[in-house]
KOLBAVEX-13733 format. One record per residue: x, y, z negated of N, C-alpha, C in turn; residue in three letters. Coordinates in pm, whole numbers, padded with zeros to 5 digits, always signed. Last residue first. Example, Ala and Ser with C-alpha at 12.3 -4.5 7.8 and 13.67 -1.06 7.14 Angstrom:
2
+01285-00225-00708+01367-00106-00714+01290+00003-00787SER
+01319-00569-00780+01230-00450-00780+01320-00330-00780ALA
END
This chain:
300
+02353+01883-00302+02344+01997-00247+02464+02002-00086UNK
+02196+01551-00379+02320+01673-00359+02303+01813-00285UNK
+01896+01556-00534+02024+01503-00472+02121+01618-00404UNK
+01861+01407-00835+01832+01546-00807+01954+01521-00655UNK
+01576+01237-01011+01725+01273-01017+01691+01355-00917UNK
+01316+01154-01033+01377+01144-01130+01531+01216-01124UNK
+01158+01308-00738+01212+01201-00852+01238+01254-00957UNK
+00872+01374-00565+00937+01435-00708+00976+01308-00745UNK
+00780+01326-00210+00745+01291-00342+00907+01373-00461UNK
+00634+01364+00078+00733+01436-00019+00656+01370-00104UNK
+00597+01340+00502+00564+01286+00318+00637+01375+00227UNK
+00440+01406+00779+00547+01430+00669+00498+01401+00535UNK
+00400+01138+01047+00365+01280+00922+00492+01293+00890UNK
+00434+00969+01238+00354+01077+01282+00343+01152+01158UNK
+00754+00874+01120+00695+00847+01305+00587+00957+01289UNK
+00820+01060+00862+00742+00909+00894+00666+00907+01000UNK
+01039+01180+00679+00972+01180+00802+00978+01101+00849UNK
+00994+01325+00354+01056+01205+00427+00948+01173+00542UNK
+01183+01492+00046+01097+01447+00177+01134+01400+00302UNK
+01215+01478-00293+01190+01384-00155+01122+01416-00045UNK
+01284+01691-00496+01181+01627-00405+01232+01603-00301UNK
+01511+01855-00643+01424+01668-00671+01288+01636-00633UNK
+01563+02089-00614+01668+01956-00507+01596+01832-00572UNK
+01455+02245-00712+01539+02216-00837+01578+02072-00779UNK
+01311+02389-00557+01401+02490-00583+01487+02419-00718UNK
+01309+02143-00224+01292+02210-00382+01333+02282-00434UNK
+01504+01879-00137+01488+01991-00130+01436+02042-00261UNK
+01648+01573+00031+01631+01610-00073+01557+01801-00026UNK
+01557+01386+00302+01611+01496+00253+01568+01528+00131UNK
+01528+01144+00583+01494+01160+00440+01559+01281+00389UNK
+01362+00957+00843+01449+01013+00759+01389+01053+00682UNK
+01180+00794+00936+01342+00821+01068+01425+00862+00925UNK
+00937+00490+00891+01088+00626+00857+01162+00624+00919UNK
+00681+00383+00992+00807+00352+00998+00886+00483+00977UNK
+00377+00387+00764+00460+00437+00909+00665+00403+00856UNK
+00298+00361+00496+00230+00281+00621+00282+00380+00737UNK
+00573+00297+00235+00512+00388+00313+00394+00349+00425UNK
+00665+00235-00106+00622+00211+00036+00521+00311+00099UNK
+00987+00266-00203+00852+00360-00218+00813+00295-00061UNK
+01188+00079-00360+01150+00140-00309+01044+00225-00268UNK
+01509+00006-00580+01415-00025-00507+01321-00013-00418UNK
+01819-00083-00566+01777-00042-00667+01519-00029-00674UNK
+01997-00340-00411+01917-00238-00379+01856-00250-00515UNK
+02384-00188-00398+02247-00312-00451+02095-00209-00450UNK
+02605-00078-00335+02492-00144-00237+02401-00242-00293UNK
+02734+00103-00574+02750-00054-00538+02667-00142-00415UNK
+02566+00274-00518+02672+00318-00496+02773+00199-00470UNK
+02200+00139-00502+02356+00194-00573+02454+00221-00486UNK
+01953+00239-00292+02063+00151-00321+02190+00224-00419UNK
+01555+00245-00169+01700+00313-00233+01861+00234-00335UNK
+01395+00238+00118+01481+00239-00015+01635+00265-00053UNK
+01107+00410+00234+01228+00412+00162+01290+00357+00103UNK
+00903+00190+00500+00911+00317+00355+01103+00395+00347UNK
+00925+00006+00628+00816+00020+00557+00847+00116+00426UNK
+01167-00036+00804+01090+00003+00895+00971+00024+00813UNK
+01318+00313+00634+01338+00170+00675+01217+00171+00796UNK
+01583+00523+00538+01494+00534+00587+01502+00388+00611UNK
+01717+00551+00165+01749+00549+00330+01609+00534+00413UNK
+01924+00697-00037+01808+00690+00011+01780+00672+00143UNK
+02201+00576-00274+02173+00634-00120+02007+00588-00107UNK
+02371+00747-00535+02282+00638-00481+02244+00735-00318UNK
+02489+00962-00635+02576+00883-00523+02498+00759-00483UNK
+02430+01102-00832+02465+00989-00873+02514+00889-00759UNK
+02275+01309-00648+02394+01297-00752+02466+01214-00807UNK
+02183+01110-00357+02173+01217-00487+02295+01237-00558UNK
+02208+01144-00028+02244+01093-00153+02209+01144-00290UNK
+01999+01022+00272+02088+01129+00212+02128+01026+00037UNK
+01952+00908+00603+01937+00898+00496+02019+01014+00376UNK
+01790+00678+00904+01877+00851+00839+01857+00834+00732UNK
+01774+00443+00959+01763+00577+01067+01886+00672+00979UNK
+01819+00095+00938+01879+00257+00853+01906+00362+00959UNK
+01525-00068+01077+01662-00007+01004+01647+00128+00980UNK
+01300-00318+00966+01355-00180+01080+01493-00174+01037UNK
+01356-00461+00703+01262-00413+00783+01305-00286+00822UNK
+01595-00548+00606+01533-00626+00674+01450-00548+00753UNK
+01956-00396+00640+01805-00337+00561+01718-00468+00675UNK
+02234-00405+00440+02185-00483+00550+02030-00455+00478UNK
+02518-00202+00315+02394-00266+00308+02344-00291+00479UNK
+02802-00173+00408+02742-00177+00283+02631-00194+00207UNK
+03034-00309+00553+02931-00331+00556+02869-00315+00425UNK
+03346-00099+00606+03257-00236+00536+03128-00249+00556UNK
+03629-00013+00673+03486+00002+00749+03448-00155+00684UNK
+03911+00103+00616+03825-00015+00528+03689+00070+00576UNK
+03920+00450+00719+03940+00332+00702+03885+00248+00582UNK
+03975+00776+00850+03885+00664+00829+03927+00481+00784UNK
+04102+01127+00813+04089+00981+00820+04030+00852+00770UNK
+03980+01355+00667+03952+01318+00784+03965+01162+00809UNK
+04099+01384+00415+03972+01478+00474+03907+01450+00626UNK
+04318+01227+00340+04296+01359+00424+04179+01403+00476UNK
+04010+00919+00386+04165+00998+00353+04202+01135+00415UNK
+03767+00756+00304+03791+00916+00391+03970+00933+00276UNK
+03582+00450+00385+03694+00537+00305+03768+00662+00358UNK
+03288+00372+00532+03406+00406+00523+03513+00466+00450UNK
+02999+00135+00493+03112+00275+00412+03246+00244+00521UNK
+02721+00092+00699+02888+00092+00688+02941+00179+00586UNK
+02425-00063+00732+02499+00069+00651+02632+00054+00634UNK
+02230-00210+01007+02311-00180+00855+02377-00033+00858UNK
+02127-00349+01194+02071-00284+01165+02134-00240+00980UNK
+02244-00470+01545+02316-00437+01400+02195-00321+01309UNK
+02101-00726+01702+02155-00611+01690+02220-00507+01510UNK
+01905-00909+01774+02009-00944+01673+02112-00844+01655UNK
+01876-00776+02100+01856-00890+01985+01963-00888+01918UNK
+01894-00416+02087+02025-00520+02126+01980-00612+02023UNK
+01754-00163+02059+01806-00212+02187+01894-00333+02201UNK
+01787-00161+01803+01674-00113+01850+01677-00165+01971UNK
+01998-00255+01670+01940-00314+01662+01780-00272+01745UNK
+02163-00056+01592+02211-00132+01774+02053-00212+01740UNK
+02215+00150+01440+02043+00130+01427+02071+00064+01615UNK
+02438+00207+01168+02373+00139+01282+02318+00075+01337UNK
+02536+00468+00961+02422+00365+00983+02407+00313+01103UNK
+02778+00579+00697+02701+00570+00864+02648+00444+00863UNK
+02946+00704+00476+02844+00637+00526+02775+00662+00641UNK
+03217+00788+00350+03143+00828+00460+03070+00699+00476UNK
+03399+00838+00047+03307+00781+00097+03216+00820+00228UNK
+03505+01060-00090+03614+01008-00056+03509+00898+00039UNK
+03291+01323-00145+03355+01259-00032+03484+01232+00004UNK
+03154+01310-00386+03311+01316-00383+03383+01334-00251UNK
+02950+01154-00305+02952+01320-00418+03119+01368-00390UNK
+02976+01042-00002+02958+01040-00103+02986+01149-00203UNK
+02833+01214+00323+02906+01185+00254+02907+01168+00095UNK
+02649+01052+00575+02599+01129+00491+02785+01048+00383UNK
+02433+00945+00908+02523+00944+00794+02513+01069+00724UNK
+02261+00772+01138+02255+00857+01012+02391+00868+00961UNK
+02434+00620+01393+02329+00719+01336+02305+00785+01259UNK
+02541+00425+01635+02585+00528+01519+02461+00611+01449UNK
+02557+00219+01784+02456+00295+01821+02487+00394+01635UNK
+02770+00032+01789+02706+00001+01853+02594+00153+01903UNK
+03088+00121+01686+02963+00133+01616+02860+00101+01747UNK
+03358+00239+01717+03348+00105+01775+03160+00055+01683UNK
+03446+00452+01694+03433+00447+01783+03381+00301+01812UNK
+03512+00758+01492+03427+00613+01467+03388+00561+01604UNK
+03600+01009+01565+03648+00947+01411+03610+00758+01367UNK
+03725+01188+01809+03666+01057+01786+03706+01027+01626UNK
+03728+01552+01752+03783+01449+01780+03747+01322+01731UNK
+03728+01882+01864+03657+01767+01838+03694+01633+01876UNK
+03867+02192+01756+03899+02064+01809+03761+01929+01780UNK
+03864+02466+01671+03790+02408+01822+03797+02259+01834UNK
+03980+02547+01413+04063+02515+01545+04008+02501+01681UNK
+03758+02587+01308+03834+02669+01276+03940+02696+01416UNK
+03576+02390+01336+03519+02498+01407+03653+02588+01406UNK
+03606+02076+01423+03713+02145+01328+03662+02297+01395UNK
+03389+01777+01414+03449+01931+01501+03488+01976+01395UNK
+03468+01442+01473+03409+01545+01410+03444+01677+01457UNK
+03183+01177+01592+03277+01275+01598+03285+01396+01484UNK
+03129+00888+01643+03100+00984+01557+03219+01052+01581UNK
+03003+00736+01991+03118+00770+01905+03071+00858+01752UNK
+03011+00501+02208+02871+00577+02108+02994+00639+01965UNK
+03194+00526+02490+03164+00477+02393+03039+00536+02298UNK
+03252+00670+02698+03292+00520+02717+03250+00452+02607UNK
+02999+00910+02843+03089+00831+02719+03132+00715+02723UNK
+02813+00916+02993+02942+01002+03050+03046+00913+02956UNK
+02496+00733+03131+02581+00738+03017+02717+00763+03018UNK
+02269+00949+03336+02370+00799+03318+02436+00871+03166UNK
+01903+00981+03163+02061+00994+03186+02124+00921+03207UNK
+01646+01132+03073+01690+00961+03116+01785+00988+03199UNK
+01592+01330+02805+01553+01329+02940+01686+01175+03016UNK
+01386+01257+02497+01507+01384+02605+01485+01377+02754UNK
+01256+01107+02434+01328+01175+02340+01423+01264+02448UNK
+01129+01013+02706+01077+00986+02585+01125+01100+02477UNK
+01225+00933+02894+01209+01073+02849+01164+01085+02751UNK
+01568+00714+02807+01460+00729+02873+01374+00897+02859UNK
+01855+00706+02710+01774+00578+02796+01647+00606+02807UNK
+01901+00976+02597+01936+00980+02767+01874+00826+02853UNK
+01887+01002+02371+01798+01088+02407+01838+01083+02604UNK
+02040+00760+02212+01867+00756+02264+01752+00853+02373UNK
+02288+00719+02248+02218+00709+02365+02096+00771+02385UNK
+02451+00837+01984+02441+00757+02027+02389+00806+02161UNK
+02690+00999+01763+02641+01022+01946+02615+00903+01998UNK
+02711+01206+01486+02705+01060+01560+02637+01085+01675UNK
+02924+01427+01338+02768+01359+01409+02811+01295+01447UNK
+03068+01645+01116+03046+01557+01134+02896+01521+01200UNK
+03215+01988+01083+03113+01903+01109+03110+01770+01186UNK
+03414+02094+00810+03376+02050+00941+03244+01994+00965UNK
+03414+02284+00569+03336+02363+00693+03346+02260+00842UNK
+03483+02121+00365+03597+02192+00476+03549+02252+00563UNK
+03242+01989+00312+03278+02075+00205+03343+02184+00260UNK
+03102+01882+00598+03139+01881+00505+03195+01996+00407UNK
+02785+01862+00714+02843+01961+00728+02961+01907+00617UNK
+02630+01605+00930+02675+01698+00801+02752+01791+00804UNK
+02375+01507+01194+02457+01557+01166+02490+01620+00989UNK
+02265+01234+01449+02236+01363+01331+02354+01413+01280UNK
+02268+01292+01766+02160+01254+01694+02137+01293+01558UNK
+02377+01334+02061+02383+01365+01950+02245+01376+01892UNK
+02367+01201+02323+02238+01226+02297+02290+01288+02107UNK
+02652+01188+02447+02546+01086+02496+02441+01205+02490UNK
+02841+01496+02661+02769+01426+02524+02699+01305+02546UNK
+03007+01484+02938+02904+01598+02849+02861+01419+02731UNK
+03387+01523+02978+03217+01450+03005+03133+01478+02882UNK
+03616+01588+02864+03554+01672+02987+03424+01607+03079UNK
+03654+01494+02619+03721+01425+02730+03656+01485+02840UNK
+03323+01570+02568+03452+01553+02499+03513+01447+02582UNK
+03052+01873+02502+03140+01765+02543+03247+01750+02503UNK
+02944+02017+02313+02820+01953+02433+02893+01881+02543UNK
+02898+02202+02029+02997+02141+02069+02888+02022+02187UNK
+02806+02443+01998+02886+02450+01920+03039+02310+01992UNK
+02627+02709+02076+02674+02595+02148+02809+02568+02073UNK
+02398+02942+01899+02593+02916+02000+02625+02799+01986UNK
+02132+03175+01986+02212+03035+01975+02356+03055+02022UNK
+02003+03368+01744+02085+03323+01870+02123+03227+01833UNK
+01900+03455+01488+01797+03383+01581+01896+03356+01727UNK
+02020+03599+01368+01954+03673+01491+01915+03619+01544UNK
+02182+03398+01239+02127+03489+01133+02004+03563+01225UNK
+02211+03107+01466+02256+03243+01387+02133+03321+01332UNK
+02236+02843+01492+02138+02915+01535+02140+02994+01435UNK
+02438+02574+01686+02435+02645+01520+02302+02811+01571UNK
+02415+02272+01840+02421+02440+01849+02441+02430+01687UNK
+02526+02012+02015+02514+02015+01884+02512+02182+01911UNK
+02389+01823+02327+02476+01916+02255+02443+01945+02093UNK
+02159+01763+02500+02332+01693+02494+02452+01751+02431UNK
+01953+01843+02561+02073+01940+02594+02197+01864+02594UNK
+01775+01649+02502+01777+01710+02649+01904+01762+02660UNK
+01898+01659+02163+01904+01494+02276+01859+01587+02439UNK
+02046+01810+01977+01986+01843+02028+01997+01734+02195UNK
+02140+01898+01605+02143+01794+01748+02056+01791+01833UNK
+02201+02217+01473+02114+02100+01528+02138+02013+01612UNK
+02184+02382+01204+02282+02322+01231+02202+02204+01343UNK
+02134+02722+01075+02075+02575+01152+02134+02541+01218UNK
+02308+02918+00801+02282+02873+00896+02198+02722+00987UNK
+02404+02947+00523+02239+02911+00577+02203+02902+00689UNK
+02680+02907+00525+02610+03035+00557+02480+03042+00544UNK
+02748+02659+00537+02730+02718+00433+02697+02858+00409UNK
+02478+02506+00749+02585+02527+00694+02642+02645+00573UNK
+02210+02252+00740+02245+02386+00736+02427+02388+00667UNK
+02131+02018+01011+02180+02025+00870+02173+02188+00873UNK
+01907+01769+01128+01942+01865+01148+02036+01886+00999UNK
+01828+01564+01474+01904+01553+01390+01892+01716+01312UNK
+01696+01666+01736+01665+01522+01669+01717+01584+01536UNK
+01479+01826+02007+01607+01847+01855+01602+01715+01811UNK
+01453+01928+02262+01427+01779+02204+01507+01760+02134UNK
+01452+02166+02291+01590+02108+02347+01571+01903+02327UNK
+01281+02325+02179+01383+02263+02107+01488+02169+02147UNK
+01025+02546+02185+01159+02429+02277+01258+02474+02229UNK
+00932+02651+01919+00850+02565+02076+00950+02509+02188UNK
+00993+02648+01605+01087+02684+01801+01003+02561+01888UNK
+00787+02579+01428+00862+02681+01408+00980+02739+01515UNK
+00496+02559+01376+00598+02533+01472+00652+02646+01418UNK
+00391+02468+01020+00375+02557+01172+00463+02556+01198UNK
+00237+02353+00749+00303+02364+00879+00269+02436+00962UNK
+00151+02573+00395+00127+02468+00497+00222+02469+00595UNK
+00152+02762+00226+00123+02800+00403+00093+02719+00478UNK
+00231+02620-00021+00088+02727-00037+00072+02763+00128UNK
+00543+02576+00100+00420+02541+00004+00292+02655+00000UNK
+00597+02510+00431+00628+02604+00338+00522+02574+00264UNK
+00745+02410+00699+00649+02338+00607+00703+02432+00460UNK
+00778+02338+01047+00838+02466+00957+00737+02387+00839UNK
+00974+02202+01384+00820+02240+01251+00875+02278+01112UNK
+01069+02184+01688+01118+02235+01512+00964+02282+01414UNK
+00968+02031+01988+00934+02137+01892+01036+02134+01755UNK
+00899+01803+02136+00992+01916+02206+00955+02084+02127UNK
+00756+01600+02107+00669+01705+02110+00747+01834+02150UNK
+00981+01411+02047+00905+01389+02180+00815+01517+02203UNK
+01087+01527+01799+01143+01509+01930+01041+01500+02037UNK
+00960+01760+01541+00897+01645+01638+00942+01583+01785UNK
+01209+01788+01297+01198+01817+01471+01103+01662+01518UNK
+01196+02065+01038+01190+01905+01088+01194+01914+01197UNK
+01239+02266+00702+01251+02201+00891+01250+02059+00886UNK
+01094+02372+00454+01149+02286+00542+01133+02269+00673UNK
+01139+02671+00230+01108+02603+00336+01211+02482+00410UNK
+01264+02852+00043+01196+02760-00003+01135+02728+00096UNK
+01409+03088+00103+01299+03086+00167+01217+02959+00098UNK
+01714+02928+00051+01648+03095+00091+01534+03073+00164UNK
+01698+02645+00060+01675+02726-00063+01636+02832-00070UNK
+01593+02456+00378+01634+02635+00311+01587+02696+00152UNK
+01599+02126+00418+01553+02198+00360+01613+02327+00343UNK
+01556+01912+00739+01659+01976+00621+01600+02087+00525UNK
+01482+01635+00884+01466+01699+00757+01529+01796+00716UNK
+01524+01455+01148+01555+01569+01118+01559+01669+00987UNK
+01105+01352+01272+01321+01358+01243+01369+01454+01192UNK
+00876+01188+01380+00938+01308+01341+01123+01260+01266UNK
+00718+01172+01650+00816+01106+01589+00904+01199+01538UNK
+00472+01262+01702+00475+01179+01750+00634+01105+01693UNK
+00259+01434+01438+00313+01466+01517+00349+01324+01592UNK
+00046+01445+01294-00043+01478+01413+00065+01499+01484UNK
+00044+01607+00943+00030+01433+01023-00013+01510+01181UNK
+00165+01679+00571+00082+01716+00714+00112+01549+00814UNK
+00212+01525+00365+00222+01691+00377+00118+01735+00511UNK
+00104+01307+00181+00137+01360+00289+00141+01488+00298UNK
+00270+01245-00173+00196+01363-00122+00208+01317+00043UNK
+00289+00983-00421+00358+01044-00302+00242+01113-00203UNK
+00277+01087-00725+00257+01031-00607+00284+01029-00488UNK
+00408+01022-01074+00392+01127-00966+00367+01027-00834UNK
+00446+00888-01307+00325+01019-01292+00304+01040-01136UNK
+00724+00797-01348+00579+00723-01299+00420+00761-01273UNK
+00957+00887-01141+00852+00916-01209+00721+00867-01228UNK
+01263+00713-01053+01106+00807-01022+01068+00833-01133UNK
+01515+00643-01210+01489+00774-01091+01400+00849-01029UNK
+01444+00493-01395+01447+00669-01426+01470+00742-01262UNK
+01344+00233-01252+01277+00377-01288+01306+00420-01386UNK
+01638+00213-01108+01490+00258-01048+01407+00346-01101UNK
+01689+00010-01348+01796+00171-01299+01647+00269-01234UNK
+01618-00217-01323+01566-00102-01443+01611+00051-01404UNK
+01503-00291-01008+01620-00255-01126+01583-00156-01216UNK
+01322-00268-00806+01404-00390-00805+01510-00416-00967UNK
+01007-00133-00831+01129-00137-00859+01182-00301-00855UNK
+00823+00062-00585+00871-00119-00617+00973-00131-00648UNK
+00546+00229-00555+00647+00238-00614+00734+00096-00661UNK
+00309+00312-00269+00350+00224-00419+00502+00241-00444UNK
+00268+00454-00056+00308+00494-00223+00318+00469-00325UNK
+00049+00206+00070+00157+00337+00089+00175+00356-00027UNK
+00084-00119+00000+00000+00000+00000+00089+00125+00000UNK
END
C-alpha cells in the first residue's frame, strides 16, 4: 500500500517518524526527475522530461511550470552560488542558469564529439562538477531526441570549471546514473540502471573510493536493488543512502544493509532532501510528486 512504512532494522525507525505520512504533492506529469531543492525561496525544482518542462512546487502556491523548454532536462543540482545546475538529454549538454535567468553551457562535449544524454549531476565541495552520461535521451524521443551514439563509452565525468577541463572518471559502467558523494567525500556512489536495456543487466549501486579529490578506485558493488533499479538517490547525515526503486524508496547503511523502506504505487526516478530544516523527503514518482518528514536530516 503506498506509504507504508517497512522497517528492516531497528535503525529505520528513528529515521522516520511514525506520525507522519507520506503527502502527494501534485500528479499529471509523464516522468518526473531531477529533484533539487532552493533554501532561498523555500522552493522545489523538478523536470517532467518527456513534457519538455522544469516544474516549480512552493508550499501554500502549490506547482507551476517553471521553463517551458527545457531542453528535455533530466538531472538537477544547485551550486554554491544558488545557482541551476542542469542535465539536459535534447541538448546533450550540462548548463548552469545564472542569477539573470541566462544560460551558460557548461559542458556539451569531450574528445571533440558531443555528449550521450547527460543525466544527473553533483556539485562537489571543490566547486567540481560531477555527471554521468548515459544514452537515454538519444535511444529514442521519448526523453530527447533519437541519436547515433558520439561516445565510445557511457562515461562519468568530471568538469574542473576553474581550469575548463573535463575528464573521464568512470568508464566502464554500462549505463551510469545517479550518484551522490559520502559526508566526507572520501566515498562516490554511482548507480547502474544497464538493466533497462540489457537482460540481466546491472541494476546496482557501486562505491568508489575518492583519492585527491579526484581519483577513483576499489569500485565495489554496494547494493543490488530487486525491484527496478537505482535511478537517483541522495544521503543524509549519517551517510545512509536513499534510493529510488521500482516500488518506492529504500534506504541503506553506509555498510549497504538495507535499513528499510517507504512504499510507493509508481516507480521512482528520484529523491532529494529539502525544507528549511533539510528533513523532508521528496521524491519523483513516473507521474507525481511525493514528500514525506524524517527522522534525520540530509546533507546539504
Amino acid at each position: 500500500m503506498s506509504g507504508e512504512i517497512i522497517s528492516h532494522d531497528q535503525k529505520f525507525l528513528h529515521l522516520t517518524i511514525p506520525t507522519v505520512k507520506l503527502e502527494r504533492l501534485c500528479t499529471g506529469m509523464l516522468w518526473t526527475e531531477g529533484p533539487v531543492y532552493f533554501p532561498l525561496g523555500d522552493y522545489l525544482l523538478w523536470s517532467d522530461i518527456p513534457n519538455n518542462r522544469i516544474m516549480q512546487w512552493m508550499d501554500g502556491v502549490g506547482s507551476r511550470i517553471y521553463r517551458e523548454d527545457s531542453n528535455n532536462s533530466n538531472g538537477n543540482t544547485r551550486d554554491h552560488q544558488g545557482r541551476l545546475i542542469t542535465c539536459e538529454h535534447r541538448s546533450r549538454r550540462v548548463t548552469r542558469t545564472e542569477h539573470d535567468g541566462s544560460i551558460t553551457v557548461l559542458a556539451d562535449s569531450y574528445d571533440g564529439k558531443r555528449l550521450n544524454s547527460p543525466n544527473d549531476v553533483v556539485m562537489k565541495s571543490d566547486g567540481t562538477i560531477w555527471f554521468t552520461d548515459p544514452p537515454y535521451g538519444i535511444l529514442s524521443d521519448f526523453e530527447g531526441k533519437k541519436s547515433p551514439q558520439e561516445q565510445k563509452a557511457c562515461n562519468v565525468f568530471r568538469l574542473d570549471l576553474e581550469s575548463g577541463s573535463l575528464d573521464v572518471v568512470i568508464d566502464d559502467f554500462d549505463k551510469p546514473n545517479g550518484l551522490a558523494f559520502s559526508p566526507d567525500e572520501s566515498v562516490l556512489y554511482v548507480s547502474d540502471t544497464g538493466i533497462s536495456h540489457t537482460e540481466n543487466g546491472p541494476r546496482h549501486i557501486r562505491a568508489l573510493d575518492v583519492a585527491d579529490g579526484k581519483t577513483l578506485s576499489n569500485s565495489r558493488v554496494f547494493a543490488e536493488i530487486e525491484n527496478g533499479a537505482p535511478d537517483g538517490f541522495r544521503l543524509d547525515v549519517e551517510g545512509n543512502i536513499w534510493t529510488s526503486t521500482g516500488g518506492g524508496v529504500q534506504c541503506f547503511s553506509p555498510e549497504g544493509k538495507l535499513l528499510g523502506e517507504i512504499v510507493i504505487d509508481e516507480m521512482v526516478a528520484n529523491v532529494t532532501f529539502g525544507g528549511p530544516k533539510n528533513n523532508r523527503l521528496f521524491i519523483t514518482a513516473t507521474t507525481s510528486l511525493y514528500s514525506i518528514f524524517l527522522g534525520t536530516n540530509g546533507l546539504v
